[in-house]
LONU-759048 format. One record per residue (C-alpha): residue number from 1; x, y, z. Coordinates in Angstrom, 3 decimals, padded with zeros to 6 digits. Layout:
REM residues N
[pt NUM, [X, Y, Z]];
...
This chain:
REM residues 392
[pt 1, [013.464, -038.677, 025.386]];
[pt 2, [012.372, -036.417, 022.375]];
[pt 3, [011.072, -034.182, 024.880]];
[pt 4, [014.212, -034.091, 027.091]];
[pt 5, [016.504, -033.435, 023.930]];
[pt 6, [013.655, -030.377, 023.274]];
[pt 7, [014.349, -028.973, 026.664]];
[pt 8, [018.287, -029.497, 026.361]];
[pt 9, [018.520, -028.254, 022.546]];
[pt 10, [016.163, -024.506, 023.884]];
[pt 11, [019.160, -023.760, 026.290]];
[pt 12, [021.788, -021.115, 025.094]];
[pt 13, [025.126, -022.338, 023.798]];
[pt 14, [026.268, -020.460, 026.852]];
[pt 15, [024.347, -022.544, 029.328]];
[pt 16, [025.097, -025.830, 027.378]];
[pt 17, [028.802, -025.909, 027.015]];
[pt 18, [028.758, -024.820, 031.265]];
[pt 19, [026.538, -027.574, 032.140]];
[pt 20, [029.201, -029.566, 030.168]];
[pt 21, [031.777, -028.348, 031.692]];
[pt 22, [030.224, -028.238, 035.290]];
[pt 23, [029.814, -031.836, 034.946]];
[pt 24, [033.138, -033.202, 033.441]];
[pt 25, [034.964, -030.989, 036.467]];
[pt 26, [032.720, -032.770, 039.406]];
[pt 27, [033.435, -036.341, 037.619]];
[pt 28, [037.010, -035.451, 037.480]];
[pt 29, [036.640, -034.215, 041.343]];
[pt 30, [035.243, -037.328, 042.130]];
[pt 31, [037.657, -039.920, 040.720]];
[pt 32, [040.772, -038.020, 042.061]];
[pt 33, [039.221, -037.726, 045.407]];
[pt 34, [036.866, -040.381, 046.588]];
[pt 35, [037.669, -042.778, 043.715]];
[pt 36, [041.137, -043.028, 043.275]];
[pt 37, [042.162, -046.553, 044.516]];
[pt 38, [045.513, -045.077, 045.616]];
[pt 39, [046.827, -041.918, 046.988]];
[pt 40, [047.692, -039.547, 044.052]];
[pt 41, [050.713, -037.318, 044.061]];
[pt 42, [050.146, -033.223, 044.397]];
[pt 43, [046.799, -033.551, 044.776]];
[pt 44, [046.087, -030.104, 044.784]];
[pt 45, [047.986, -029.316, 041.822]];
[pt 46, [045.953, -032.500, 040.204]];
[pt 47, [042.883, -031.151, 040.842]];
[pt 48, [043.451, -027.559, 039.199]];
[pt 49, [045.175, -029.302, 035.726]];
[pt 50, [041.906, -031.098, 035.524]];
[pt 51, [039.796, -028.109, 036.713]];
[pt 52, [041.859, -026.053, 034.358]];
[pt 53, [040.895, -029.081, 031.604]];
[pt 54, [037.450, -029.675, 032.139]];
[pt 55, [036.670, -025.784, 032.846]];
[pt 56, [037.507, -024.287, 030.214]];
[pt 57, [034.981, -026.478, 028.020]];
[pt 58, [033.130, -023.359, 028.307]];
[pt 59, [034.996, -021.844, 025.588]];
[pt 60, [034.770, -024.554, 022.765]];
[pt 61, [032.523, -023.180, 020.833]];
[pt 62, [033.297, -019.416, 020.788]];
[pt 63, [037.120, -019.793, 021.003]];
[pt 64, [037.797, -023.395, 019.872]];
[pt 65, [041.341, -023.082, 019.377]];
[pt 66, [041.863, -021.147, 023.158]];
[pt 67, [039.630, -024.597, 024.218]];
[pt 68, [042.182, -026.789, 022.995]];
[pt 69, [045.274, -025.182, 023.636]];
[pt 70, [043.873, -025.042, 027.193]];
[pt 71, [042.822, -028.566, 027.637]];
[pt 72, [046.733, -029.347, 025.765]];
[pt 73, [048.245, -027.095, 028.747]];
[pt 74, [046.304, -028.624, 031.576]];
[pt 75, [046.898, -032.180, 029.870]];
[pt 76, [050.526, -031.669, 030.211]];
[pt 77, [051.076, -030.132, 033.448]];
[pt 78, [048.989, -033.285, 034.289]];
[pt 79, [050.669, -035.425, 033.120]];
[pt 80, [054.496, -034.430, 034.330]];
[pt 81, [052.832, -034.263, 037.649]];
[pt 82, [052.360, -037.544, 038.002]];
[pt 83, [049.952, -040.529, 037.178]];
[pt 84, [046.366, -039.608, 038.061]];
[pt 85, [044.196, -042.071, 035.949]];
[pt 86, [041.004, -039.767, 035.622]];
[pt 87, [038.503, -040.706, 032.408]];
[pt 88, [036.749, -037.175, 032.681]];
[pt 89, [040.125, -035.875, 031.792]];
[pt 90, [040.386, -037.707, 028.447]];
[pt 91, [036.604, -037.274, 027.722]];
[pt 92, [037.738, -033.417, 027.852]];
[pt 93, [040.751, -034.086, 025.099]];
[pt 94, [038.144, -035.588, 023.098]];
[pt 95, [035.408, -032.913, 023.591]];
[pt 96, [038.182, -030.191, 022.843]];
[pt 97, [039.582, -031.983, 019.801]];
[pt 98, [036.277, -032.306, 018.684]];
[pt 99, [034.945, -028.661, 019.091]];
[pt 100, [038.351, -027.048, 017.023]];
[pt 101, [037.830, -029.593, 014.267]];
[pt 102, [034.124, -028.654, 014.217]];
[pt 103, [034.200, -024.848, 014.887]];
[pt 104, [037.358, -023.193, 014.147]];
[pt 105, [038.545, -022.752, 010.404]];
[pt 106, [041.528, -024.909, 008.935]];
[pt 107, [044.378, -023.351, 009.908]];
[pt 108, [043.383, -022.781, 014.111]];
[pt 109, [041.673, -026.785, 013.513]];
[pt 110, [045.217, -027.709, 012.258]];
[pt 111, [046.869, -025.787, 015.530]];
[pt 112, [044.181, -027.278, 017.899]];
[pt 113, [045.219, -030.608, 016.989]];
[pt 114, [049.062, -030.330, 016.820]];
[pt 115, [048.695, -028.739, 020.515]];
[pt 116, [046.653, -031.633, 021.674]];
[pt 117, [048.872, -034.340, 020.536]];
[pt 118, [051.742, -032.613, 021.345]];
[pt 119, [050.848, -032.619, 025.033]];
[pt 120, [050.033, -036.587, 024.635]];
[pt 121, [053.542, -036.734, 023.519]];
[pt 122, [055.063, -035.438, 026.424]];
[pt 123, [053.992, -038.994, 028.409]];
[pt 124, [056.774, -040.815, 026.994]];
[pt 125, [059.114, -038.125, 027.825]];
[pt 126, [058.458, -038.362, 031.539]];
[pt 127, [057.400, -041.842, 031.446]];
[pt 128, [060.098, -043.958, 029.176]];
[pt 129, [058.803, -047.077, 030.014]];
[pt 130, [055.648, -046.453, 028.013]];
[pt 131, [055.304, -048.995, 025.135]];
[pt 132, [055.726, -047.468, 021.471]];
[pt 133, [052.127, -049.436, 020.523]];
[pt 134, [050.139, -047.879, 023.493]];
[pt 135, [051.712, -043.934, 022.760]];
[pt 136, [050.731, -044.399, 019.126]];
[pt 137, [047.025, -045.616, 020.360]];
[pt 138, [046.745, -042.856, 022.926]];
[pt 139, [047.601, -040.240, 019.807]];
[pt 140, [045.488, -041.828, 017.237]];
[pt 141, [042.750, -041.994, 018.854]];
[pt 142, [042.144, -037.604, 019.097]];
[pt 143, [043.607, -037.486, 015.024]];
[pt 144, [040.363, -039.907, 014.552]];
[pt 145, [038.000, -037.757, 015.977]];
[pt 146, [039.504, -034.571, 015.003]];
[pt 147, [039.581, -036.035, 011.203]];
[pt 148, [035.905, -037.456, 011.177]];
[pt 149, [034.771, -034.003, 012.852]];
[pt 150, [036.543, -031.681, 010.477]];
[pt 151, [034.763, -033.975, 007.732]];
[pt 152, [031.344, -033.293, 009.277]];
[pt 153, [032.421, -029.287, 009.217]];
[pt 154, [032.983, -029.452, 005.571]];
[pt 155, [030.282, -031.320, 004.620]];
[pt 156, [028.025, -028.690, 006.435]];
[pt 157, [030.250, -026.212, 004.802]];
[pt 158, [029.178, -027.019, 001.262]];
[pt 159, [025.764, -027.644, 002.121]];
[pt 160, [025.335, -024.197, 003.564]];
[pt 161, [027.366, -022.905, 000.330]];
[pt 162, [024.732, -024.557, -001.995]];
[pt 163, [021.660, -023.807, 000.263]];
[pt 164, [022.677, -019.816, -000.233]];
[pt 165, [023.301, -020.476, -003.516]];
[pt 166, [020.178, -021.597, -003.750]];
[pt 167, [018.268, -018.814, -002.265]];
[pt 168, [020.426, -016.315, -004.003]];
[pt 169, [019.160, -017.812, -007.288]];
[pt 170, [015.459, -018.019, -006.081]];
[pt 171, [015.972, -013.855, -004.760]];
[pt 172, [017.357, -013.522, -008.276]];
[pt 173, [014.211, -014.860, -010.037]];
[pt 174, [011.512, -013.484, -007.908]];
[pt 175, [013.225, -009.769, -009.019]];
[pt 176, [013.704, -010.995, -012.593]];
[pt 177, [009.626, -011.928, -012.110]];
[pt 178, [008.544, -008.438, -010.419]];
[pt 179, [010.962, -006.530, -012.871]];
[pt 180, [008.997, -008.732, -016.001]];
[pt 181, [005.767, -007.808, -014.523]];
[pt 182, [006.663, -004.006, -014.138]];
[pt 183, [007.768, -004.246, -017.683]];
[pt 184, [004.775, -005.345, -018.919]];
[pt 185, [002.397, -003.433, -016.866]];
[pt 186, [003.891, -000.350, -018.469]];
[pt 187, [003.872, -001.645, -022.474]];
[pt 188, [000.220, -002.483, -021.084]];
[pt 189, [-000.149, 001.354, -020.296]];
[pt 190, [001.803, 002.663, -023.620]];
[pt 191, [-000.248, -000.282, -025.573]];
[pt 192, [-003.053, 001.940, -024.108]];
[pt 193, [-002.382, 005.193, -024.616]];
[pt 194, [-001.458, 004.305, -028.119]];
[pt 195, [-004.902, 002.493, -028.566]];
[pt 196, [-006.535, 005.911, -027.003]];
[pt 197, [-004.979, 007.840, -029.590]];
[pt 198, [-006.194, 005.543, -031.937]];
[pt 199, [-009.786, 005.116, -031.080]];
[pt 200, [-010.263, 008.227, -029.356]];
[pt 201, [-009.512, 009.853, -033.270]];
[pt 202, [-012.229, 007.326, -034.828]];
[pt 203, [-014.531, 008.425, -032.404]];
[pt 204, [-013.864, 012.018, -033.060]];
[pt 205, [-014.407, 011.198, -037.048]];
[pt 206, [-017.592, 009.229, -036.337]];
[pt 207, [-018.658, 012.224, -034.343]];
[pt 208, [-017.745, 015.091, -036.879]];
[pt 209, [-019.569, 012.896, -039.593]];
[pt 210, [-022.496, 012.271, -037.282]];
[pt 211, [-022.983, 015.773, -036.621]];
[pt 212, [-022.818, 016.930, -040.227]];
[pt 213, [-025.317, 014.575, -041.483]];
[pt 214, [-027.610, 015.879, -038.536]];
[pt 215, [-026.710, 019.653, -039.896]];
[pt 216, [-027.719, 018.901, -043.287]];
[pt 217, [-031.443, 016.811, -042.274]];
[pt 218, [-032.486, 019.704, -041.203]];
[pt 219, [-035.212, 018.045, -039.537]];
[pt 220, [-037.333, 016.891, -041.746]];
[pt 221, [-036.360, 013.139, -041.019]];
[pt 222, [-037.370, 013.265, -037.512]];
[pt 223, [-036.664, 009.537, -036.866]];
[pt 224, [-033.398, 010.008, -038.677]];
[pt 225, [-032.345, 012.736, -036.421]];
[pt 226, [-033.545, 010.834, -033.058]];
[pt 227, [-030.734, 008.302, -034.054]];
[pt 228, [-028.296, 010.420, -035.284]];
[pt 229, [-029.028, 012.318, -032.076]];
[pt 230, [-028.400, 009.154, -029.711]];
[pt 231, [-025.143, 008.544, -032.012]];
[pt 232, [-023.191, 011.675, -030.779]];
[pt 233, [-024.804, 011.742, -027.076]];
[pt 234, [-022.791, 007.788, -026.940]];
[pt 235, [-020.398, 009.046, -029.012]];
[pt 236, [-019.157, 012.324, -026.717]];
[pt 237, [-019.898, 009.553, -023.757]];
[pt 238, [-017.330, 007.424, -024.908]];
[pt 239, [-014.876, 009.957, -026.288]];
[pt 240, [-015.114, 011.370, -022.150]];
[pt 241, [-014.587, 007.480, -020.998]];
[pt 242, [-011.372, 007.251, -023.033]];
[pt 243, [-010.417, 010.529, -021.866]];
[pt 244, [-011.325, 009.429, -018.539]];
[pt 245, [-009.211, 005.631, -019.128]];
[pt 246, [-006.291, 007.855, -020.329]];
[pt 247, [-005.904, 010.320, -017.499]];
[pt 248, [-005.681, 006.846, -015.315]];
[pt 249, [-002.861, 005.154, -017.386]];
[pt 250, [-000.987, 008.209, -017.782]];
[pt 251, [002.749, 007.945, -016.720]];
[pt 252, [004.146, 011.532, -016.628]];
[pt 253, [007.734, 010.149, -016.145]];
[pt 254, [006.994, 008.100, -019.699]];
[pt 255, [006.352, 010.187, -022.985]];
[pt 256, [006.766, 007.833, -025.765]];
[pt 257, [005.005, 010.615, -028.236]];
[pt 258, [002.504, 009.865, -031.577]];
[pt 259, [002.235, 006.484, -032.093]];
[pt 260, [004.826, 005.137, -034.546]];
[pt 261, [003.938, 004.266, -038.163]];
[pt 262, [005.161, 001.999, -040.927]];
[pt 263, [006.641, 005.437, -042.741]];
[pt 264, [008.392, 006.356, -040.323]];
[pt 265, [010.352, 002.970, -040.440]];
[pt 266, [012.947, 004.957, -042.503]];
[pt 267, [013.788, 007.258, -040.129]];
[pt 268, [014.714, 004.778, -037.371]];
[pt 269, [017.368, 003.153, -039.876]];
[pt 270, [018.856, 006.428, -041.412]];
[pt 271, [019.552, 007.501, -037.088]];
[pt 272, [020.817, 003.735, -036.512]];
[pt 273, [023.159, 004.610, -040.035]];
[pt 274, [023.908, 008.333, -038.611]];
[pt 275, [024.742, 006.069, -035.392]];
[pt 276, [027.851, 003.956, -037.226]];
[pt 277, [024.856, 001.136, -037.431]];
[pt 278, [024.616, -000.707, -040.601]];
[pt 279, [020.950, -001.155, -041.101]];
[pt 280, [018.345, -001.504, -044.211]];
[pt 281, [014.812, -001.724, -044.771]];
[pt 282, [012.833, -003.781, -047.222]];
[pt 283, [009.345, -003.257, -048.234]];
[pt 284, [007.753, -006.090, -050.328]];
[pt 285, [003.951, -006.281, -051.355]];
[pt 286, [001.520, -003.646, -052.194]];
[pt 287, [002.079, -000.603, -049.601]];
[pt 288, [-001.661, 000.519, -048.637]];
[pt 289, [-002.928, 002.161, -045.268]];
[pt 290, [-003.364, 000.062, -042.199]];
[pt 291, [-005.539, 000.302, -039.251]];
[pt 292, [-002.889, 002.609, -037.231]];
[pt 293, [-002.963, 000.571, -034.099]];
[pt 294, [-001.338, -002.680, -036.766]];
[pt 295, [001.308, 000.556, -038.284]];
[pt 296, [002.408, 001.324, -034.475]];
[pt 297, [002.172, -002.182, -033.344]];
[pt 298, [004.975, -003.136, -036.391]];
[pt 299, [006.727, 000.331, -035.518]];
[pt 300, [007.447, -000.863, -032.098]];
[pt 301, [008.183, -004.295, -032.911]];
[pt 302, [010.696, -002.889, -035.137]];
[pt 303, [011.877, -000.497, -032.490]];
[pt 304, [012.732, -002.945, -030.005]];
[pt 305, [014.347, -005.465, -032.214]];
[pt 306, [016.647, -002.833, -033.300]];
[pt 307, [017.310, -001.863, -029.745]];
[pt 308, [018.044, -005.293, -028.958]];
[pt 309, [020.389, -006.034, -031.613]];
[pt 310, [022.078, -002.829, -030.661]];
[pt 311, [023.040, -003.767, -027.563]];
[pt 312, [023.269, -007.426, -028.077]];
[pt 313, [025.123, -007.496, -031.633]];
[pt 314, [027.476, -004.777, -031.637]];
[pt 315, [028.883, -004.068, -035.007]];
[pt 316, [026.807, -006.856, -036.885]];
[pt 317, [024.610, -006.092, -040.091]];
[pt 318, [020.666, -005.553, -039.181]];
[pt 319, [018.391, -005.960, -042.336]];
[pt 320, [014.221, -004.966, -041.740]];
[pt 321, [012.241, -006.557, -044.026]];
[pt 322, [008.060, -005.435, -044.456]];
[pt 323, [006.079, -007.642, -046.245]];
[pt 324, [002.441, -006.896, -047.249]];
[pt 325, [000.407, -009.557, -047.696]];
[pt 326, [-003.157, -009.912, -048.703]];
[pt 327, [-004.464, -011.029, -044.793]];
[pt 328, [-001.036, -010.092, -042.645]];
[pt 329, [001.592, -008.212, -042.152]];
[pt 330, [005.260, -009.732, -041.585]];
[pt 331, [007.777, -007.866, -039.890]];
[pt 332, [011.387, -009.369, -039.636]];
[pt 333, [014.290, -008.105, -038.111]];
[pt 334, [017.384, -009.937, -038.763]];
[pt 335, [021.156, -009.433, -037.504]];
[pt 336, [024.563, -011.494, -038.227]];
[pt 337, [025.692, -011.372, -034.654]];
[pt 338, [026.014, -013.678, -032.433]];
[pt 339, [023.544, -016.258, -032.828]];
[pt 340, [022.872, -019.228, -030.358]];
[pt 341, [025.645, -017.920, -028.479]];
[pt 342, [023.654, -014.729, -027.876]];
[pt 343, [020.108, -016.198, -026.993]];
[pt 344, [020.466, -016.705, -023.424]];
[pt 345, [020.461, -012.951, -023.121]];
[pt 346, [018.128, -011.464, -026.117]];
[pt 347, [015.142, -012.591, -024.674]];
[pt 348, [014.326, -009.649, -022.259]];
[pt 349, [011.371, -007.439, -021.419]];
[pt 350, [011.223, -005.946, -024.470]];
[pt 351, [010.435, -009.412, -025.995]];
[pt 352, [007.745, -009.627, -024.004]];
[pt 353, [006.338, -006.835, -024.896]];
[pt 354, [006.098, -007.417, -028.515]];
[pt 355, [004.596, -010.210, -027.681]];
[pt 356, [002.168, -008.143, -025.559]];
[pt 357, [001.418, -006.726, -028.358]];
[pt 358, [000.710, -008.937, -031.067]];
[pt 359, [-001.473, -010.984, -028.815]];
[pt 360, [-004.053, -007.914, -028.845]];
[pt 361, [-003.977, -008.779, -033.025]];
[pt 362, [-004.142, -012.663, -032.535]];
[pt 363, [-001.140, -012.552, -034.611]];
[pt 364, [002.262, -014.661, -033.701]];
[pt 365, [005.887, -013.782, -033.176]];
[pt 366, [009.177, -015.781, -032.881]];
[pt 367, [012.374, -014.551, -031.689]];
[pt 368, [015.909, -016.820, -031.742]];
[pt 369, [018.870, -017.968, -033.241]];
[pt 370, [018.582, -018.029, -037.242]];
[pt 371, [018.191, -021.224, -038.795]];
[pt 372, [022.161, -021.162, -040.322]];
[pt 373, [023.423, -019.981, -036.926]];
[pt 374, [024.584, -016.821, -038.025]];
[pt 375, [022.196, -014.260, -036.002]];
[pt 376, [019.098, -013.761, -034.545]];
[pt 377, [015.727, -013.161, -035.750]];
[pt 378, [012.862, -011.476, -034.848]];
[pt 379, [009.670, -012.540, -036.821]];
[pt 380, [005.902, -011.306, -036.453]];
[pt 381, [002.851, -011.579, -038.529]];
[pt 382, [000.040, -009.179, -037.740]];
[pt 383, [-003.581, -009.671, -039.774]];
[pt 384, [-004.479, -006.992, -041.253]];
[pt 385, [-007.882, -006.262, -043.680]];
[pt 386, [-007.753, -007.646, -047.319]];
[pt 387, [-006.910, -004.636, -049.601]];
[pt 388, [-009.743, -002.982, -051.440]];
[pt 389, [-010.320, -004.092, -054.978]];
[pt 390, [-008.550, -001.236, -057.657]];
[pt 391, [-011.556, 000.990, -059.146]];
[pt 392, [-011.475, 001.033, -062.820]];
């Protein structure tokens, strides 16, 4: 059976609904012709209602509503002809009140329907003598099928709806996904470029230093000047690596400039104030010099927060706060905007990027709502080298 209804369900719509139709018009053929128990009036005539019924079967899933209307026709004609008790005739009022119910939309289901019964009404016009019981059974039974099939349609209806739904939101993520990773592969290449700048100006010290303390040997420490000597030849090796690294990450459409630092802190706020932006910074603790990779890691962290609250908190009151600590350095950006009502949309790629980049200092960030609910906050604590003791 399974593979009979494999064969049957691989044949075109086309070739279904004529097979269908092919067969209903030879039953119907059959029982007014060799079947019939008596002789039936207009024969002819007969025969082409019910051809006319059963034929045009063909249509009920393309044109459901021209199906019924059809099969409503032909049903009537039939029926003011005369008495010609075929089954294949009703199997095709059922088939055709099925079909509009299932594949036309409400309004041409509605019209199938009302056509259909409307032609079963016309029996007790040319028939009086029908009982009131029997013309109420004869119309029921199509409004049973049609009802049952149009709740089948709907049900489909909505599962289709939430199935594309569904897809819709899973599109939605994967681009959310590839857009996250494209952010982050390019704060990977600024992290980068900044961390070339940095070491690649280390290096260049080391090597300046290294070079001078060859100069002034003059080469009586032979030993001395063998290592000094393998010094800058790894030294200029690794300066032409990073050089090397650099020319690889370079983004030509991206040119995010010098590295930020923690002095330059005031003049992102006085351009947020020149802006209309109420913003103020706070420095707490003992201001000393950082490693410059920590200074443009807290630049940036800074940076975005502000650009977040910018777009996110609109008019609200942003307040920067650097603390220097003995081990860390804590960076918090706070705004009185919208709070918890805000979060679903602060955390964006530029989140992740700070995150990015305090992960590189084994350091720790937390962004969301404030504890009182007024505004969000953007926290991060970056190690940093214990300061050196005050000379006397």
């Amino acid at each position: 059976m399974s593979g009979i209804r494999a064969r049957w369900q691989g044949l075109s719509l086309w070739v279904r609904d004529g097979l269908l139709a092919l067969v209903l018009s030879l039953a119907a053929l059959l029982e007014l012709v060799v079947l019939a128990g008596e002789p039936i009036p207009q024969l002819p005539l007969q025969i082409v209602a019910f051809g006319v019924m059963t034929g045009c079967l063909v249509l009920r899933r393309i044109r459901p509503l021209t199906a019924a209307c059809t099969v409503a026709v032909g049903l009537a004609f039939q029926t003011v002809l005369g008495d010609a008790p075929v089954l294949s005739g009703f199997v095709a009022v059922l088939v055709a009140t099925y079909s509009v119910a299932q594949y036309a939309g409400r309004r041409d289901a509605v019209l199938g329907l009302l056509a259909i019964v409307a032609a079963i009404e016309v029996y007790p016009l040319v028939r009086p003598e029908v009982k009131l019981v029997d013309e109420i059974a004869n119309a029921a039974i199509p409004v049973v099928v049609w009802v049952f099939a149009r709740l089948a349609r709907e049900r489909l209806d909505r599962a289709v709806a939430a199935e594309r739904e569904v897809m819709a939101a899973r599109a939605q993520m994967r681009e959310e996904d590839l857009t996250r990773a494209a952010a982050l592969a390019a704060e990977r290449r600024r992290i980068a470029r900044e961390m070339h700048d940095v070491v690649g100006h280390g290096v260049t010290l080391m090597l300046l230093h290294a070079d001078a303390a060859q100069a002034s040997l003059g080469g009586r420490e032979p030993a001395t000047a063998h290592a000094l000597d393998v010094v800058l030849a790894s030294g200029r090796t690794a300066l032409e690596d990073l050089q090397r690294l650099l020319r690889v990450l370079r983004d030509d459409a991206v040119d995010d400039g010098e590295p930020g630092t923690l002095a330059a802190l005031d003049g992102l706020a006085e351009a947020a104030v020149a802006a209309g932006r109420d913003v103020t910074v706070t420095v707490e603790g003992r201001v000393r010099e950082l490693p410059t990779a920590v200074e443009a890691t807290a630049y940036r962290i800074v940076q975005e927060s502000l650009t977040n609250a910018f777009k996110h908190a609109p008019g609200a009151r942003i307040e920067v706060r650097v603390r220097y600590g003995e081990l860390a350095l804590e960076v918090d950006v706070t705004d009185d905007g919208p709070g918890a009502a805000g979060s679903s949309d602060r955390g964006g790629f530029g989140l992740a990027g700070i995150r990015e980049r305090v992960a590189l200092f084994g350091g720790r960030v937390r962004a969301g709502p404030r504890a009182d609910g007024r505004g969000w906050c953007t926290s991060a604590v970056l190690p940093v080298p214990a300061p050196e003791p005050a000379h006397a």
